[in-house]
N, C-alpha and C positions, 0 to 999 in steps of 0.2 A: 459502718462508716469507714473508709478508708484512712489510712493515714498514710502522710505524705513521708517517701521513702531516701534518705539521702546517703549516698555514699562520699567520702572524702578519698579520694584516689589520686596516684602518678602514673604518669603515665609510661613508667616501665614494669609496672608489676602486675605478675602473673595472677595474683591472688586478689587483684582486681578486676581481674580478667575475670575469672572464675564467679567471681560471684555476681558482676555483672552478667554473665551466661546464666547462672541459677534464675536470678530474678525477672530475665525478659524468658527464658522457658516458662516459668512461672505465670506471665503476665502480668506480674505486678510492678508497675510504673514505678520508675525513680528518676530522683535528681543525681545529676554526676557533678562534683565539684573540684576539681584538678587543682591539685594544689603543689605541683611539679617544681613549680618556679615561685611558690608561693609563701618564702621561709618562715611569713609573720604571722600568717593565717595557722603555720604546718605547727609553730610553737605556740600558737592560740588553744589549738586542740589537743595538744600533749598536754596543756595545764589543766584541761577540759575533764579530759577521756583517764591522764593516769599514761594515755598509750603512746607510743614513739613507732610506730608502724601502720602502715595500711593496710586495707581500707580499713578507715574506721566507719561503722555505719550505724546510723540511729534511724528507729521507726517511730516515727512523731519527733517526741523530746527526750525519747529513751535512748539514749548510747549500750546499742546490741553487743558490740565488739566488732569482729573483724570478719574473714570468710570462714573462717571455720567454726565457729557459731551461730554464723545465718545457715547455712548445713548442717549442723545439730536441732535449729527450729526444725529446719527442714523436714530433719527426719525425724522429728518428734510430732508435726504437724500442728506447729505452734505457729509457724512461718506466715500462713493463711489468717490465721487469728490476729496476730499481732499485728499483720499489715490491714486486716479487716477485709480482706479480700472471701469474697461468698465466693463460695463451692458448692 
């Protein structure tokens, strides 16, 4: 069963880029939630996450971390798992 994929991004960062590029290589569908202009939301998820930077990304209800931890699944071949994506 798939789980629904969301990322928390601005829209000047590279590191949202990135892993945006990871997950449509991938195939595996996500939600983009720009939160650029969105101070209340951006301080919702630092009290959430622990984190003060982008992307922050959860698969389900799981807060993953950021781009370079969805590229450690990646390369661990946890990425497919955890998003439930068949191979």
């Amino acid at each position: 069963m798939t789980k629904e994929v969301t990322l928390y991004t601005t829209d000047y960062c590279p590191f949202c880029r990135r892993a945006k590029e990871l997950l449509t290589r991938k195939g595996i569908s996500f939600r983009e939630v720009d939160i650029t202009q969105d101070a209340a939301k951006r301080e919702e998820l630092e009290k959430k996450t622990g984190w003060m930077t982008v992307p922050m990304i959860f698969i389900g209800d799981e807060f993953i971390g950021g781009c370079d931890d969805l590229s450690r699944l990646e390369a661990s071949g946890e990425l497919d798992r955890k998003a439930g994506k068949s191979v």
